[in-house]
N, C-alpha and C positions, 0 to 999 in steps of 0.2 A: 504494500500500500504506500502511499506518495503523500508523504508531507506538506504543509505548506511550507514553505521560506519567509524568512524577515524581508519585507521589502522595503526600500531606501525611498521610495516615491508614490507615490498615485499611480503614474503611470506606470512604472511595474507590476502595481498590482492589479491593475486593470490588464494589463496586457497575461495575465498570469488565470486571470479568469474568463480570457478568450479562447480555452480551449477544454478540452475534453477532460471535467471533471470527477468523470465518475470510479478514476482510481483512486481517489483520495482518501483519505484515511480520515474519517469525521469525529475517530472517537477522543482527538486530539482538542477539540473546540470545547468551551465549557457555553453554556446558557447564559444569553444576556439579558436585562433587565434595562428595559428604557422609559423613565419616568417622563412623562407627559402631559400630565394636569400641572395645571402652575399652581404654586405653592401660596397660599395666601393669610396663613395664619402661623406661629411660631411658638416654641413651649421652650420654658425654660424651668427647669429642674436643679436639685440639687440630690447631689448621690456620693454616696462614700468613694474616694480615690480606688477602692480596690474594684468595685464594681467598675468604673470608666476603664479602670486600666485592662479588666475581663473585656468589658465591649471592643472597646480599643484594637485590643489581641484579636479575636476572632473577625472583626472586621477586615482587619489587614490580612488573616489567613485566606480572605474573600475575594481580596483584592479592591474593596468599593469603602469610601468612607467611611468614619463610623455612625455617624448622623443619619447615613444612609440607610444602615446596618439596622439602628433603633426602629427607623420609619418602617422596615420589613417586618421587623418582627413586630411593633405593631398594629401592621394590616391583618400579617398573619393570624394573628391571636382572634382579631375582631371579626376577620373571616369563617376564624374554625366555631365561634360563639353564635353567629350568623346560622351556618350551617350545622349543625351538629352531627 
């Protein structure tokens, strides 16, 4: 299976997906998350340093801020409450 490459430009990467993709190895790609509603309200909390620095940690294990991180979990939570 056929890797993707780091590419330097745009246009190598578009030139890179003008061809026949289907050796590629997709188990290499992780799941993205692209927030879309604009943000119109803000929380501010106070939390013990060791819990921030837990969020902190696992956020960056994610690779997505941690602010981000809080907002998923969350949606999540008020999703699974939603649905049971």
């Amino acid at each position: 299976m056929k890797k993707v490459p780091q590419f330097d430009s745009d246009r190598a990467a578009e030139a890179f997906l003008d061809q026949d993709l289907s050796g590629l190895d997709f188990s290499q790609f992780k799941p993205m998350r692209f927030e879309l509603a604009p943000k119109s309200v803000s929380l501010n909390m106070r939390l013990p340093a060791s819990l921030l620095d837990a969020v902190k940690a696992r956020a960056k294990a994610r690779g997505i801020p941690y602010t981000r991180y809080v907002r998923m979990l969350l949606e999540s939570d008020v999703m699974r409450r939603k649905h049971p």
